[in-house]
C-alpha positions as CSV (number, residue, x, y, z in Angstrom):
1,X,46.5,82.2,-13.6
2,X,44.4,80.9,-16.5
3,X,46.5,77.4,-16.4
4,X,46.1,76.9,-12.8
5,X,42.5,77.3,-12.7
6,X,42.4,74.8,-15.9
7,X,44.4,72.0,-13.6
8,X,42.0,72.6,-10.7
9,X,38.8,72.0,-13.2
10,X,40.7,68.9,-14.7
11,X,41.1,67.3,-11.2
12,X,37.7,68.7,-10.0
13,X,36.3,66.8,-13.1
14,X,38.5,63.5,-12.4
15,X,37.3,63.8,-8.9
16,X,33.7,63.6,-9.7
17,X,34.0,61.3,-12.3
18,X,35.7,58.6,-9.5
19,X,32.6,59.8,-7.3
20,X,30.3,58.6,-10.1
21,X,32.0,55.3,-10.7
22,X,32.0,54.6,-7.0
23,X,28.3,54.9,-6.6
24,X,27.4,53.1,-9.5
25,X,29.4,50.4,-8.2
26,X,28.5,50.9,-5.0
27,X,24.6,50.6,-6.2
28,X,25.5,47.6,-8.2
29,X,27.0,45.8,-5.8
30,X,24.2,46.7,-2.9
31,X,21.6,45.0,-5.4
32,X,23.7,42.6,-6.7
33,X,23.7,41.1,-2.9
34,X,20.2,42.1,-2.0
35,X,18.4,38.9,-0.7
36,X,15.6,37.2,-3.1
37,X,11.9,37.8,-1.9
38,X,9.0,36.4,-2.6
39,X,5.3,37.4,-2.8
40,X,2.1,35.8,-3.0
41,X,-0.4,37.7,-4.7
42,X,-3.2,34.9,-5.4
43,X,-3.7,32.5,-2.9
44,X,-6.7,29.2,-2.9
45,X,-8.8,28.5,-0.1
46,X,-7.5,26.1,2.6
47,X,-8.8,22.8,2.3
48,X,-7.8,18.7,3.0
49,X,-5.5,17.1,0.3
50,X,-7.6,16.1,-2.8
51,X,-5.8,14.7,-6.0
52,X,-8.6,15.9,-8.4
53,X,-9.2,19.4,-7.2
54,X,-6.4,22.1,-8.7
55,X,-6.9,26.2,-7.6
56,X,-5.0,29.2,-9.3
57,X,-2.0,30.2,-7.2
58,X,-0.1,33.7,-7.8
59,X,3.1,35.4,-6.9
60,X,6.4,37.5,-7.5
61,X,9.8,37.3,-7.2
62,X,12.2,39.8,-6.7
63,X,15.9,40.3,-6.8
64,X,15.9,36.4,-8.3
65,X,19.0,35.5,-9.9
66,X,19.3,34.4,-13.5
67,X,18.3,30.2,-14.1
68,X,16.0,30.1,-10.7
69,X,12.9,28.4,-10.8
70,X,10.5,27.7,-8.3
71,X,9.0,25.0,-6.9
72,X,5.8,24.8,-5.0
73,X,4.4,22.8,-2.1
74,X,0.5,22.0,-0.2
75,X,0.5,21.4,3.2
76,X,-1.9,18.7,3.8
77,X,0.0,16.1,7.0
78,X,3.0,16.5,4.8
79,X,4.0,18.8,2.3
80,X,3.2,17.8,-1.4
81,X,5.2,19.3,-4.4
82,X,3.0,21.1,-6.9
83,X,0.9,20.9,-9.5
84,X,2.4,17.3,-9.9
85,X,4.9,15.3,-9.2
86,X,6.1,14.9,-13.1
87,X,5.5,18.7,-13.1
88,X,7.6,20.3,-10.0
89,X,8.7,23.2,-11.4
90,X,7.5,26.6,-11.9
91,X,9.1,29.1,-14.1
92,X,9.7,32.8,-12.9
93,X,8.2,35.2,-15.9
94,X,10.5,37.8,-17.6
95,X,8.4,40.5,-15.3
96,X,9.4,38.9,-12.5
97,X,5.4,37.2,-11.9
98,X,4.8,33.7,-11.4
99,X,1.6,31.3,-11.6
100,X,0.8,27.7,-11.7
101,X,-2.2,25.7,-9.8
102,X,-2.1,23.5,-6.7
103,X,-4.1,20.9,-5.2
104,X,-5.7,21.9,-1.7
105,X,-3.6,22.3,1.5
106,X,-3.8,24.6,4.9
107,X,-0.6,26.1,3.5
108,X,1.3,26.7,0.8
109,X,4.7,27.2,0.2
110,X,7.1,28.6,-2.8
111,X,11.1,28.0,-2.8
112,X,13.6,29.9,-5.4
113,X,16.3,26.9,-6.1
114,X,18.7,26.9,-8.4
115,X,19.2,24.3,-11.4
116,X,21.0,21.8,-9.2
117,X,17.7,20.7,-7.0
118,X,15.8,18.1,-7.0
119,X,12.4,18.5,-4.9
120,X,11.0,15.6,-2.9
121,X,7.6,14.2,-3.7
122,X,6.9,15.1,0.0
123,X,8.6,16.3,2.9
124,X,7.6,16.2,6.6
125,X,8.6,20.2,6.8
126,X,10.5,23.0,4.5
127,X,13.8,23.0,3.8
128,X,15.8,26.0,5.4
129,X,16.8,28.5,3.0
130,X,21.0,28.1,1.9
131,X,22.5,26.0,-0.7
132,X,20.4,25.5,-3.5
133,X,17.9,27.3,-1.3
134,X,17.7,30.9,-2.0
135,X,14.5,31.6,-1.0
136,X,11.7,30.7,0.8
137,X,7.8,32.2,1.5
138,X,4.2,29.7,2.5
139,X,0.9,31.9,3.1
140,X,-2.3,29.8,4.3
141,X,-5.0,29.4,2.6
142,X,-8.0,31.9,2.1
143,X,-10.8,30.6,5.1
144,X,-13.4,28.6,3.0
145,X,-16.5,31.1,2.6
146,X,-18.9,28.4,3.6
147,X,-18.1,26.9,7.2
148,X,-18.4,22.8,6.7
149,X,-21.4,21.0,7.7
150,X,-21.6,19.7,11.2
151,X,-23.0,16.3,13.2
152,X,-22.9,15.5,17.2
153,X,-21.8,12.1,17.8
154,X,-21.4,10.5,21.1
155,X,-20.7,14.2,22.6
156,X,-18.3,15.3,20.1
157,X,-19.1,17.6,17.0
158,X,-17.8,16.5,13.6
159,X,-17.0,18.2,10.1
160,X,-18.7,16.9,7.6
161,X,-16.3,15.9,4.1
162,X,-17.5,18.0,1.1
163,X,-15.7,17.5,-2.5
164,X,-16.8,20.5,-4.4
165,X,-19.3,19.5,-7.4
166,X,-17.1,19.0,-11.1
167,X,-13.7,18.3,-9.0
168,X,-13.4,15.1,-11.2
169,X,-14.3,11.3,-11.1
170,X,-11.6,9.8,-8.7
171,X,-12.1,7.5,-5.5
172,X,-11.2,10.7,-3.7
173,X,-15.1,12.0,-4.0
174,X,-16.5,13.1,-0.9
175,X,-20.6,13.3,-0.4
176,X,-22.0,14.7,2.9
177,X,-25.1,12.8,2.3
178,X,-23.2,9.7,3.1
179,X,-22.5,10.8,6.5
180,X,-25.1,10.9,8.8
181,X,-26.8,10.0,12.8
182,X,-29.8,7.9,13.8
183,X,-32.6,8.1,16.3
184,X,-30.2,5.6,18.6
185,X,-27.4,8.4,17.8
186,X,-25.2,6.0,16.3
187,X,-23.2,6.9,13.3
188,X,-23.8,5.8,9.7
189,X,-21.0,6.5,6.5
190,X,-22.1,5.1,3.5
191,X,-20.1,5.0,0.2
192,X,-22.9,5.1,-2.5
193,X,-22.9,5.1,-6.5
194,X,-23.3,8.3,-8.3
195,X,-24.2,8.5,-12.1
196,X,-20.4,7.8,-13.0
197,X,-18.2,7.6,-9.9
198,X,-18.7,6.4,-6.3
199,X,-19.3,9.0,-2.9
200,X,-17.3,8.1,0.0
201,X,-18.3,9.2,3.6
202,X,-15.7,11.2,6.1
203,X,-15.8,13.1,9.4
204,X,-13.4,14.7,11.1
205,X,-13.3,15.9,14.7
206,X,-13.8,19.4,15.1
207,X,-10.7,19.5,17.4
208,X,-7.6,17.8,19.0
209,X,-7.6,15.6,21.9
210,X,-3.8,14.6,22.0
211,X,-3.2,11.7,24.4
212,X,-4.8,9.8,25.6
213,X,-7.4,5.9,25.1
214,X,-9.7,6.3,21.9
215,X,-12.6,3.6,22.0
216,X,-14.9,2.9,19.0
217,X,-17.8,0.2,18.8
218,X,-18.4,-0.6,15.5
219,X,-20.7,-3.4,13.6
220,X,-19.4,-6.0,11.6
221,X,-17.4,-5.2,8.6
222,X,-16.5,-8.8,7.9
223,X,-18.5,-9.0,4.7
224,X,-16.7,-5.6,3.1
225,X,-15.7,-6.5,-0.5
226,X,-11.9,-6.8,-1.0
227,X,-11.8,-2.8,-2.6
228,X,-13.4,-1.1,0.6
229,X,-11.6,0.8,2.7
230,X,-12.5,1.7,6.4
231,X,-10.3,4.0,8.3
232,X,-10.0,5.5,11.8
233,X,-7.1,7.5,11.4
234,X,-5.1,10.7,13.4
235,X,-4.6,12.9,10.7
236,X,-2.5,16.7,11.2
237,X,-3.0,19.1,8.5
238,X,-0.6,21.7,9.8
239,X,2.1,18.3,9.4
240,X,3.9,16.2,10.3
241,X,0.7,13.8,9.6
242,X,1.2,12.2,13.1
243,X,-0.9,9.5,11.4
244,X,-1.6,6.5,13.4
245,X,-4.5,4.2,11.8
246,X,-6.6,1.2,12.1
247,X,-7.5,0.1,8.3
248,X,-10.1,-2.5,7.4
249,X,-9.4,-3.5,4.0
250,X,-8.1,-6.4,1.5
251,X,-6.7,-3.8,-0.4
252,X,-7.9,-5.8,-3.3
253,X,-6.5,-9.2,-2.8
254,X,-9.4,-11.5,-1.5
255,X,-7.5,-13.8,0.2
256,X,-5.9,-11.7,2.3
257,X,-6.5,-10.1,6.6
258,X,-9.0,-7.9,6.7
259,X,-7.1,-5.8,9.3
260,X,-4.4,-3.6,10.1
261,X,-2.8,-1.6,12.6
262,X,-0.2,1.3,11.3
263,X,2.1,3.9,12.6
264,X,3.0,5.8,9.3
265,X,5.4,5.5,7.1
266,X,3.4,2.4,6.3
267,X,6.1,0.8,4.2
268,X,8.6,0.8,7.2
269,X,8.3,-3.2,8.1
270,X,7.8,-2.6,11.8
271,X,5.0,0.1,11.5
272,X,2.5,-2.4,10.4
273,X,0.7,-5.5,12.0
274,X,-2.3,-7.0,10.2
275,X,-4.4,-9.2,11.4
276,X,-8.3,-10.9,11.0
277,X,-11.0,-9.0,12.5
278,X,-14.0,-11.7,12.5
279,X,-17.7,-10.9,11.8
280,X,-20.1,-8.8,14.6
281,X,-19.4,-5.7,16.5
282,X,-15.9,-5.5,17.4
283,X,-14.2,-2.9,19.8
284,X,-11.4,-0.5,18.8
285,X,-9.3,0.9,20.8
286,X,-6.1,3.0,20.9
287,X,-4.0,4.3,23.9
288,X,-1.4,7.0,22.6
289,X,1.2,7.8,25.2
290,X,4.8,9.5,24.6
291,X,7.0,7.0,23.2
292,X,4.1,4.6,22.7
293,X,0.9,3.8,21.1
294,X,-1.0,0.2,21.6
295,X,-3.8,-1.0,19.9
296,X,-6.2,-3.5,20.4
297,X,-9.4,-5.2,19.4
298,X,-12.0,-7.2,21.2
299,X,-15.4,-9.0,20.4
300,X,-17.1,-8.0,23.3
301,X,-17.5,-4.1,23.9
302,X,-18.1,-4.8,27.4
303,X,-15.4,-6.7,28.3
304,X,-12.1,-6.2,26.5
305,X,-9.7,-7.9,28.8
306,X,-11.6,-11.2,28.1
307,X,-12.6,-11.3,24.1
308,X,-9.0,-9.9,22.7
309,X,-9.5,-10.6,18.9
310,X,-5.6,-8.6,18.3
311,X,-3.5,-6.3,20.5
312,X,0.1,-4.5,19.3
313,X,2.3,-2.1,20.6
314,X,4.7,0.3,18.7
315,X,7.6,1.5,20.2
316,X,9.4,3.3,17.7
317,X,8.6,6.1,15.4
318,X,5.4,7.2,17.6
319,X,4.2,10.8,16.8
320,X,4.2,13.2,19.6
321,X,0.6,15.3,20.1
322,X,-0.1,18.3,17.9
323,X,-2.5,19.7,16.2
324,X,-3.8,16.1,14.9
325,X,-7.5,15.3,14.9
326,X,-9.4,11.9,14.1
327,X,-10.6,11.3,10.9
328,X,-13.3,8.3,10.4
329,X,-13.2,7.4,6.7
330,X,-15.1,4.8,4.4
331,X,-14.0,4.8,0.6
332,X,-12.8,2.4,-2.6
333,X,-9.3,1.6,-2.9
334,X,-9.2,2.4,-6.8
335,X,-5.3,0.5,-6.8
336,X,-6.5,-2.7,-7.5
337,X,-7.9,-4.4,-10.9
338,X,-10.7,-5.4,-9.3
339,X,-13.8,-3.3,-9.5
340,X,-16.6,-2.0,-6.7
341,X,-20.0,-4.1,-7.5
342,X,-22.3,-2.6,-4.3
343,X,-22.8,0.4,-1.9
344,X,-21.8,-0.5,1.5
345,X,-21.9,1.1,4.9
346,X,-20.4,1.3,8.0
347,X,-22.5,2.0,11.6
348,X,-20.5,3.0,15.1
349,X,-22.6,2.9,18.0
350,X,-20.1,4.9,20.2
351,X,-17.3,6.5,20.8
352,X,-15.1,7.3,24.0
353,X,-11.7,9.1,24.9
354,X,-10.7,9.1,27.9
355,X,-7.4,11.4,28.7
């Protein structure tokens, strides 16, 4: 009797011992194929793309396999890898925390890769999550405590661009000062100089219009000096850009038009047409349809279908509405060896959209 109840404990123990093993393995193998996650736990305010403004951002991984990294993107049109683009990755600490800094965006996005990728400088939306992919989180940004000054012109209300004081000493410097409406009610931007940098001018339409014909009146810019910059641009900051612009500029080189229309990518052969826009006030306008957009510019803002100065269609590539807004922009091209010597300023006596 003794020897029997002895063989029963010795299989009981065996028994319990296989029941052990099982659901450790059973545990290890659950975790082992739990998905990665990650968390945000200090996110920046939203704001427009700026190159010398950086913000703290915060997170956690967890259930991240060994030699992940991650890599960070700002949504601002596109999405733009972060802190920079010699600089794309950001290493997961040993209790499981992350941190790095990021320029401004609406969004922001974190991926877990593995060692095998190679992040874009940008990319028109987020990768899906397999392949070197193993995770992927975005968050949007904290709302800006102070709402964004404000001006009416021609019936519409526009934001005002603010760079926040000590964000550095780039042509990317924003001054709401610069931006402002006369007694006529016409609008004025003004890039002016500073103590050690120059202020550009910006407004931004406080909402979409989608399509639709965009008319602007605007004095002459003929006598801008080869480094300024005048832009009338559709800009999305939830992305894709669905940029479409008219640029006055030299971009530096003297001898060069004055003018260009551009569906972006700019640096797609067909998405550009420059031309001359003379001296005195000079009509823009753009009619943005599906599948098309055409531009065109006229002396006369009376009559446009007798003083054509340029008119282009694009066909191919053309954006399709969103959440895009115009942007009206005067600033320095700083990609050129040639230097600003004097303020300058731009005046629009109207705008019209017509749907």
């Amino acid at each position: 009797m003794p020897r029997l109840i002895l063989i029963a404990k010795g299989f009981l123990g065996a028994a319990l011992a296989l029941c052990a093993c099982a659901a450790l393995y059973s545990y290890r193998s659950s975790y082992a194929h739990v998905d990665p996650t990650i968390e945000f736990i200090q996110v920046p305010e939203a704001g427009p793309g700026n190159p010398d403004k950086v913000d703290p951002i915060e997170g956690r991984v967890t259930g991240a396999p060994p030699s992940t990294r991650l890599v960070l993107y700002a949504l601002s049109g596109v999405w733009w890898v972060q802190p920079f683009p010699e600089r794309p990755f950001t290493e997961i600490q040993p209790d499981s925390k992350w941190k790095s800094i990021t320029h401004p965006g609406v969004l922001y996005a974190a991926l877990l890769v593995d060692t095998q990728y190679r992040p874009p400088l940008t990319i028109e939306s987020l990768p899906k999550k397999g392949g070197h992919v193993l995770a992927i989180a975005n968050v949007k940004g904290r709302p800006s405590p102070v709402p964004p000054a404000t001006l009416d012109f021609s019936g519409y209300q526009w934001e005002i661009r603010q760079t926040p004081r000590g964000a550095g000493r780039s042509g990317n410097l924003y001054d709401r000062a610069n931006a402002w409406i006369d007694a006529k009610g016409w609008l004025h931007l003004r890039v002016s100089k500073e103590v050690d940098h120059w202020a550009n001018a910006e407004v931004r339409l406080s909402r979409s219009l989608g399509y639709g014909s965009y008319r602007f009146v605007v004095q002459d810019i003929s006598h801008f000096e080869p480094v300024a910059v005048f832009a009338i641009s559709t800009w999305d900051e939830l992305g894709p850009s669905r940029e479409m612009d008219f640029e006055i500029s030299r971009w530096g080189i003297p001898e060069d038009k004055n003018a260009q229309y551009v569906v972006q990518p700019w640096d797609v052969p067909a998405n550009t047409m420059r031309f001359t826009a003379p001296p005195g006030t000079l009509t823009y306008s753009m009619t943005w349809e599906p599948g098309r957009v055409t531009f065109k510019t006229a002396r006369a803002a009376s009559d446009m279908d007798k003083s054509d100065v340029s008119e282009h269609a694009f066909t191919s590539g053309i954006p399709v509405a969103g959440n895009e807004r115009l942007r009206i922009n005067l600033y320095v091209y700083y990609f050129s060896h040639r230097q600003l010597q004097h303020d300058f300023e731009v005046v629009l006596e109207k705008f019209q959209y017509l749907p």
